[in-house]
N, C-alpha and C positions, 0 to 999 in steps of 0.2 A: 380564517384558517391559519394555524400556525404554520410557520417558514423555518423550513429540515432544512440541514444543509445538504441533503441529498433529494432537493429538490432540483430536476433537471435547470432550472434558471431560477435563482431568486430574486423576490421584487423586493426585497430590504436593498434601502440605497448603499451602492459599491460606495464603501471607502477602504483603502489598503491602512494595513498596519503593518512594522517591520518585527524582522523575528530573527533572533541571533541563536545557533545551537554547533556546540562543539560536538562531532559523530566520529568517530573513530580518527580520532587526531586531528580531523578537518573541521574548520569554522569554516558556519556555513552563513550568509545574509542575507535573507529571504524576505519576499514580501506577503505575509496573508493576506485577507478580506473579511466583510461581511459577508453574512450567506456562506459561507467557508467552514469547514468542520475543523478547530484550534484556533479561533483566529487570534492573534498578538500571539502566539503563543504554542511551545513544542507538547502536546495533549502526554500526561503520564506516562499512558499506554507505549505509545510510541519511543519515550525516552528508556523506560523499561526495555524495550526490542532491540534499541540500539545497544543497552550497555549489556545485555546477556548475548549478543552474536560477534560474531565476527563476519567482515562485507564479501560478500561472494568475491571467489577470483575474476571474477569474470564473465563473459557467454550474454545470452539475450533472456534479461531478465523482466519479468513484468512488476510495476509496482500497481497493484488493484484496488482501486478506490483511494487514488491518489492526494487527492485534498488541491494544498497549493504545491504538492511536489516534495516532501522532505525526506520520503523512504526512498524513490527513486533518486532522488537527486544525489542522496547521500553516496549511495552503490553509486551513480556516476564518478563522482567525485575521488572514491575510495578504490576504485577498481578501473584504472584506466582502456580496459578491453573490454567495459564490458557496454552492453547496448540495452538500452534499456527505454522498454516501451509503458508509459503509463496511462490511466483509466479511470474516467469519474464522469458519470452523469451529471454531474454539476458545470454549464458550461464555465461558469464565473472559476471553479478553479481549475478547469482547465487552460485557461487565458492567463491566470499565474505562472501557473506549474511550469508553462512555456519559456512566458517572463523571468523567471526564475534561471531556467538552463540557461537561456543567452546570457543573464548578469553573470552565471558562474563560470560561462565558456563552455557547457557542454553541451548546445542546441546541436552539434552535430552527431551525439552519441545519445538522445534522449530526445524522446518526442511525446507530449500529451496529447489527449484527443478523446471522445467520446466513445464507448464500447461498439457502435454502429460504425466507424470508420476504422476499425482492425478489421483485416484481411483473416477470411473463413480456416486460412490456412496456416496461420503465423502461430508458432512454436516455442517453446520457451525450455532456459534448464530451470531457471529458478521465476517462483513465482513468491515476493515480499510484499505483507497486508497486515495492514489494523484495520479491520473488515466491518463494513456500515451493520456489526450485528442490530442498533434499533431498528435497522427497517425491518425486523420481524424475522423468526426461524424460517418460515416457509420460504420468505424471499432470498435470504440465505442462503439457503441449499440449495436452492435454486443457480442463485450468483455463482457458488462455490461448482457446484454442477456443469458450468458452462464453461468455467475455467481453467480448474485444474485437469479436463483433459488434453487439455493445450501444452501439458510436460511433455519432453522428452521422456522415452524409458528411461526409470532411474535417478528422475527431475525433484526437485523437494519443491514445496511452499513450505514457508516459515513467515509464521501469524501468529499476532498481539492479542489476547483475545479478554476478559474483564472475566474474574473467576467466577463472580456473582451476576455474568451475563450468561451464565454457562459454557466455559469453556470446558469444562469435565463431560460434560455429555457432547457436545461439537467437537472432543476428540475421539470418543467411541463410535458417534456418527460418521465420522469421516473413516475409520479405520472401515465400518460395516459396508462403507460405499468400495472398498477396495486402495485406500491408501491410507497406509499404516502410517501409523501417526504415533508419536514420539512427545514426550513434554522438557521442551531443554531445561525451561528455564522458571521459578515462580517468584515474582516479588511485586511489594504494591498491590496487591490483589490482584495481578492480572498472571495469564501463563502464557509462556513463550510457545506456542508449537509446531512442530516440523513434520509436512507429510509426507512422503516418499509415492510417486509413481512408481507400481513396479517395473524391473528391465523387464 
C-alpha cells in the first residue's frame, strides 16, 4: 500500500528534516518529517498563500490540515493575539507542529492535535488551509463541511487550492453550500480563496 501523508500514522521511518521560510517578515525554523506532507521543504502552494495575504489581526484561528505547522505557526508568529488551533490526522505531524510552537515560543497561543480532540463547541474567525484536496472531492466536502461551520457570523477561510486540482469548481461549490467565496489571488497555478460565513 502506498504511504499518504494523510495517513493517520505513517510506517515510513521518522526522520526530521529542517525547513527555513521567511512569512510576512518572520523567519521562521521549522522542523518537517517523513510521512509529512512538504517534507524539507515550504510546498508551492502554501508559499503562494503566504505572499498573496496578509496575517489575520488576530482572534482564534484554525489552521486545517496542518502538516508540521507552517500556516498556523506563521499567524502565531505574525499576529501576536491571535490563538490559534491546528488539525491533521497525521499523528507524526502533529508531534511536529507542536515541536515546532515550543522552538518558536508560541506553545501557549498554538496547540496541534488530532480533529477528534477539538471540543463539539469550539469556534473560530478565521479558518487558514492548503487542504488535503488528493484525498479525493467527496472527502473534501466532506472535511470542508465539518468545518467551516465552526466560523463565526462573518468569519472567512482562506485556502490554497491547485487550479488543475480544481479550484474553479471548489469555488462554486462552496459558494452553492452557502459561503461565498471570493478568488484573491492566482499565481503558480494555484488560487488563493476566501469564503465568507454569512453574519
Amino acid at each position: 500500500m502506498d504511504e499518504h501523508y494523510f495517513s493517520a500514522d505513517p510506517s515510513v521511518a521518522f526522520k526530521r528534516a529542517p525547513v527555513h521560510a521567511t512569512v510576512w517578515g518572520h523567519d521562521l525554523d521549522l522542523t518537517s518529517g517523513s510521512g509529512v506532507f512538504a517534507q524539507g521543504r515550504l510546498d508551492i502552494g502554501t508559499a503562494v498563500l503566504f505572499r498573496e495575504t496578509e496575517p489575520p489581526g488576530g482572534g482564534r484561528v484554525l489552521d486545517l490540515g496542518c502538516g508540521y505547522g507552517v500556516i498556523g505557526l506563521a499567524v502565531a508568529v505574525a499576529a501576536p493575539t491571535a490563538v490559534v488551533t491546528a488539525v491533521d490526522v497525521n499523528e507524526r505531524a502533529v508531534l511536529l507542529a507542536n515541536e515546532n510552537a515550543a522552538a518558536l515560543g508560541v506553545a501557549d497561543r498554538y496547540t496541534a492535535g488530532t480533529p477528534d480532540g477539538v471540543p463539539a463547541d469550539a469556534a473560530y474567525d478565521e479558518i487558514w488551509s492548503n487542504p488535503p484536496i488528493r484525498i479525493g472531492k467527496e472527502a473534501l466536502h466532506q472535511l470542508l463541511l465539518t468545518w467551516l461551520p465552526r466560523l463565526v457570523p462573518g468569519g472567512r477561510a482562506v485556502m490554497v487550492v491547485g487550479k488543475n486540482l480544481g479550484a474553479d469548481s471548489l469555488q462554486r461549490w462552496l459558494a452553492e453550500q452557502g459561503y461565498p467565496t471570493a478568488r484573491l489571488a492566482s499565481a503558480k497555478g494555484f488560487r488563493v480563496l476566501e469564503s465568507r460565513r454569512p453574519a
